[in-house]
N, C-alpha and C positions, 0 to 999 in steps of 0.2 A: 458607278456608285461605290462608296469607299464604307465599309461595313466596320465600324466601328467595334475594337475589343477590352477587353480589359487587361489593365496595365497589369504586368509583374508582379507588378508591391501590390494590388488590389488582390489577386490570386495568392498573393502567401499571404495574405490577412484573411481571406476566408477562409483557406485551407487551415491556419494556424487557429482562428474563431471556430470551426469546426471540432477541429481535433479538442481545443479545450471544452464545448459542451458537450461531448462524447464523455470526457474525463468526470466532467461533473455530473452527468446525468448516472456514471457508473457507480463514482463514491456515493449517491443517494441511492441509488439499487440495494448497494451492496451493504450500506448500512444499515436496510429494511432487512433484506435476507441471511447477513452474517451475525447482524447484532441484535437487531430489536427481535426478530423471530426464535434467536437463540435463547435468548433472555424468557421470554415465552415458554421456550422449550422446558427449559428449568423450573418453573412457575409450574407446568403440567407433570411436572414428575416428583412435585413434592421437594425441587431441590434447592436448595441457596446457593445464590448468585455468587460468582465470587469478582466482587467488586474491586477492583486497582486501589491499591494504594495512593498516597502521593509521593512514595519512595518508590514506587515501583516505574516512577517517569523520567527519575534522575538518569543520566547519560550514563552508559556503561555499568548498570548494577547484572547482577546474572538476578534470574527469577523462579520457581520453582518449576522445576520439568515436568510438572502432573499438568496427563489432557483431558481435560473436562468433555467426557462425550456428549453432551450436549448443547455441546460451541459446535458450529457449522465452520468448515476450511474453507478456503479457498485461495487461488493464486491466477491471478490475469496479467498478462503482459500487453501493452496497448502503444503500439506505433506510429507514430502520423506518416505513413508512408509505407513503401513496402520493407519487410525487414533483410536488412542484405545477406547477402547469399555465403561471404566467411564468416558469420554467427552460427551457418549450421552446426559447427563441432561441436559448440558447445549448446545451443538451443536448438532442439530437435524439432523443426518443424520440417516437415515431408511428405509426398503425398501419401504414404502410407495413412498420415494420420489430418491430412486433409479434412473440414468437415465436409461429408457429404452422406448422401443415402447409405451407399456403399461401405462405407468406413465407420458411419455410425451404427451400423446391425451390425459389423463386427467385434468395433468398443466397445459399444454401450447398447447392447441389443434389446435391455427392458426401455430404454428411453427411445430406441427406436421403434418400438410398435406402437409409439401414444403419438410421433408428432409427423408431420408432412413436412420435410425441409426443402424450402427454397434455397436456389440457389443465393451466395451474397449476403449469407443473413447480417443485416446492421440494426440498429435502437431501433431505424423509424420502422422498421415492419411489425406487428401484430404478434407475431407467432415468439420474437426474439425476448421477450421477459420471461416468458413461461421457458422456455428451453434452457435460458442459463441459469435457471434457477434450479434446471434439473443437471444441469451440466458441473456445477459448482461441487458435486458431490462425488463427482471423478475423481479419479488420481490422477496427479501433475499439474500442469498446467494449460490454462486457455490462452488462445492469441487471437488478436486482433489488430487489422491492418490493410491497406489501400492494395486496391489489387493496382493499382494507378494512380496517375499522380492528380486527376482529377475525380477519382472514383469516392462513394464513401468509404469510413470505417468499417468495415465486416467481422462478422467472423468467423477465421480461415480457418482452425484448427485446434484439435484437442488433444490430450495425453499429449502435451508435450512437456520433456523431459530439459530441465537446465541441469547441466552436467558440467563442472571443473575443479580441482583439486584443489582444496581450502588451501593450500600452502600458495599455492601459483595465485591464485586470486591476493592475497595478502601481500605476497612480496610484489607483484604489481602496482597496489594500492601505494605501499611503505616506500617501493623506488621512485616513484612518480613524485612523492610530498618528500622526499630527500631524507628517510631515516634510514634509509640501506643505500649501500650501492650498489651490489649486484645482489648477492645471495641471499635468503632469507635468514637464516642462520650463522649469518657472519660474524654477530657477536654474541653468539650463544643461545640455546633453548629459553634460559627465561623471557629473554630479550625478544625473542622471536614470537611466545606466549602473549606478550606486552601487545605486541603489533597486530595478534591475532582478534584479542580483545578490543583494540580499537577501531580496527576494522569492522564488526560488528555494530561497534557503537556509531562511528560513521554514518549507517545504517538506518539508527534507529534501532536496534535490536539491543538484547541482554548478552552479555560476553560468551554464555554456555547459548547461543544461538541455533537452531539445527532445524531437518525440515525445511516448510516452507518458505520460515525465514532466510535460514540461509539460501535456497535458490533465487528467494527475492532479493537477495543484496548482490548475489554475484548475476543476476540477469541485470537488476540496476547498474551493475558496475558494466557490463558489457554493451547495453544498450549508450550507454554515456559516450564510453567513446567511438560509439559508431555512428547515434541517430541523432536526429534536430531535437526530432520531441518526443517524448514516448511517458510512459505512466505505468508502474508496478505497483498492483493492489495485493494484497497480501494481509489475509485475518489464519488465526491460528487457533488451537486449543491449548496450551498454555496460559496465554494473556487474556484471552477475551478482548483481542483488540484490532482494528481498520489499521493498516498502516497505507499509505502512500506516498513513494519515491516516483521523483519524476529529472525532469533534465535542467532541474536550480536548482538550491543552496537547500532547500527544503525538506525537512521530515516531517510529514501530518498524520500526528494518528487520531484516532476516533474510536471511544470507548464510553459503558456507559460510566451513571453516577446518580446516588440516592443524593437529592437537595432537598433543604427545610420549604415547602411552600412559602412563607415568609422571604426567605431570602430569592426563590425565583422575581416576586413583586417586588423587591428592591431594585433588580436589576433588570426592572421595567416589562416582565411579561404579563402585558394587558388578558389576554386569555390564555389560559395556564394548558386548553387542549392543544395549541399548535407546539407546545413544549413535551408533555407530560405523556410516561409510554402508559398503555392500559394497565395496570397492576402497579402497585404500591410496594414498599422494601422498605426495611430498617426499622419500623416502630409507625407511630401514628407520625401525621404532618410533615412524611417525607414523601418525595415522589421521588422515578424514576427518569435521567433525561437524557440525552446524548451529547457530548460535552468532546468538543474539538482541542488540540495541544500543537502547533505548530512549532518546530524546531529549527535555527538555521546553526551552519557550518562555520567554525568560528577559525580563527586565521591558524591556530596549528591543525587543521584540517583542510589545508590548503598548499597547492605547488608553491613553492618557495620561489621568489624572483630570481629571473635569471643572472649569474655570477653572483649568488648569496653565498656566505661560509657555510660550511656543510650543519644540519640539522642539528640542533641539541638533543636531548632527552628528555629534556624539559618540557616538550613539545608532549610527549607520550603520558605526561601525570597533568595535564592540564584537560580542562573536557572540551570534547571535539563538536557539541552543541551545547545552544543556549535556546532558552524557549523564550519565543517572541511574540505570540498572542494565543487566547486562550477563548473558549467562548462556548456558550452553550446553543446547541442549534435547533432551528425549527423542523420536526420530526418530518420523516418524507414524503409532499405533496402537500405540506402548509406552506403557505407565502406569511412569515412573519422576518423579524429582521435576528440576525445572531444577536447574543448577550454576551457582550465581555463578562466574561468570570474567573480571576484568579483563585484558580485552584488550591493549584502548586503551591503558592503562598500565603495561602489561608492558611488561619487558625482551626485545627478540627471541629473543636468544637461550635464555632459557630456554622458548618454544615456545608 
């Protein structure tokens, strides 16, 4: 008897269908726990939100370095696969800081007497929302990733540390898209300034980047050129904002935003609770909502074709993204459909 299997291409479509509802199930996590609870947080302390601008989304602006303590951090790394073994120099993952019994009453020894961890913890268990919810308030970073290539997502490990010298990541970046040849500073500090700055912006980030962000742009950078698929979530206190880098052209952040009621039911929310967070901002007939900004990578953010004339500089004053869809979303655990909303290019005043 001939026991029939599955193809190949059927096993990297589950495996890859897996790995993206892990990604999506996390960005809804993490938008209830980084953003809308944050928001919350602020609302119980008597304090005002401090709501983005629509300059504050423009490519490569720097933004102010005040951490609002009542923005929740956090920084996750998510692999479809397992993560390879010359990443450790610079991503610290080891059994030192494995998650397990043993390692978590070391770390984190008040989060260790509240929970029972199973081995493998992934989404579908029970115990694993409550734990990252308490894990997110660690230092560094969380990972997650296949202990195999048919196993689920887990997650393997905490405090883990992305670790490389902002110069080497940048001239990496700049050698690769043809504005340097070898050195970082081969045509001088300011030049080299230029490149650091776009490297951020690359990113998604503000030029003066630091922090989580920058470990989440140089793990993004690393994971790129090692893994198929992986996903780096990344909220701060600075911005008050989701970002996600993954293995496309793509920059997604997610952040809130006071809209006129009025203008929610122009752009078609039949019931304004799968939109609208609990508490109210800005004046009467505004609500609060969570409102998505999608970025891609525009061609002077990109390797130049092979035997092209060396880079211009032209390259470096031109913006390294463009935003490509924008939209207001249904809050975590309503089944409504997104709302396109141009933000960006709205008029303020109509809200």
């Amino acid at each position: 008897m001939v026991i029939a299997s599955a193809a190949p291409n059927d096993a990297m479509e589950d495996t890859a269908s897996s790995f993206m509802a892990t990604r999506d199930r996390l960005s809804e996590f993490l938008i209830q726990a980084t953003l809308i609870e944050s928001y919350h947080s602020f609302i119980r302390h008597a304090k005002s939100y401090p709501f983005a601008s629509q300059e504050s989304l423009q490519p490569g602006v720097s933004t102010a370095s005040f951490e609002h303590p009542f923005q929740r951090s956090a920084l996750i790394l998510v692999v479809d696969g397992a993560l390879p073994a010359n990443l450790r120099k610079h991503i610290r993952f080891r059994r030192a800081n494995e998650l397990n019994g043993e390692n978590l009453s070391r770390l984190a020894p008040e989060i260790a007497r509240d929970v029972e961890l199973p081995d493998g913890l992934t989404m579908s268990d029970a115990e694993f929302p409550a734990l990252l919810d308490r894990l997110l308030d660690s230092d560094y970073a969380l990972l997650l990733q296949r202990s195999g290539e048919a196993s689920p997502i887990a997650l393997s490990h905490m405090h883990v540390k992305v670790e490389r010298l902002t110069d080497n990541a940048v001239r990496v970046l700049a050698r690769d898209f043809g504005y340097i040849r070898r050195t970082l500073y081969e045509s001088g500090e300011a030049h080299a300034e230029m490149l650091e700055r776009k490297y951020f912006e690359y990113f998604g980030f503000a030029a003066n980047a630091s922090g989580r962000k920058c470990a989440a742009a140089m793990a993004a950078q690393l994971l790129g050129a090692d893994v198929f698929r992986f996903a780096v979530f990344a909220t701060c206190q600075e911005d008050c904002r989701l970002t996600m880098l993954d293995d496309s052209e793509t920059v997604t952040h997610h952040l809130l935003l006071p809209v006129k009621t009025k203008t929610l039911r122009a752009l078609g929310a039949e019931n304004l609770k799968n939109y609208v967070i609990a508490g109210k901002s800005g004046g009467t007939g505004e609500s609060v909502v969570c409102y998505r900004a999608r970025f891609r990578r525009t061609a002077a953010a990109q390797p130049p074709a092979p035997g092209s004339a060396a880079r211009l500089d032209s390259g470096l004053e031109a913006a390294w993204l463009e935003i490509t869809d924008q939209a207001i979303l249904p809050l975590p655990g309503h089944s409504a459909p997104a709302l396109p909303y141009d933000w960006v290019g709205a008029d303020r005043a109509t809200g």
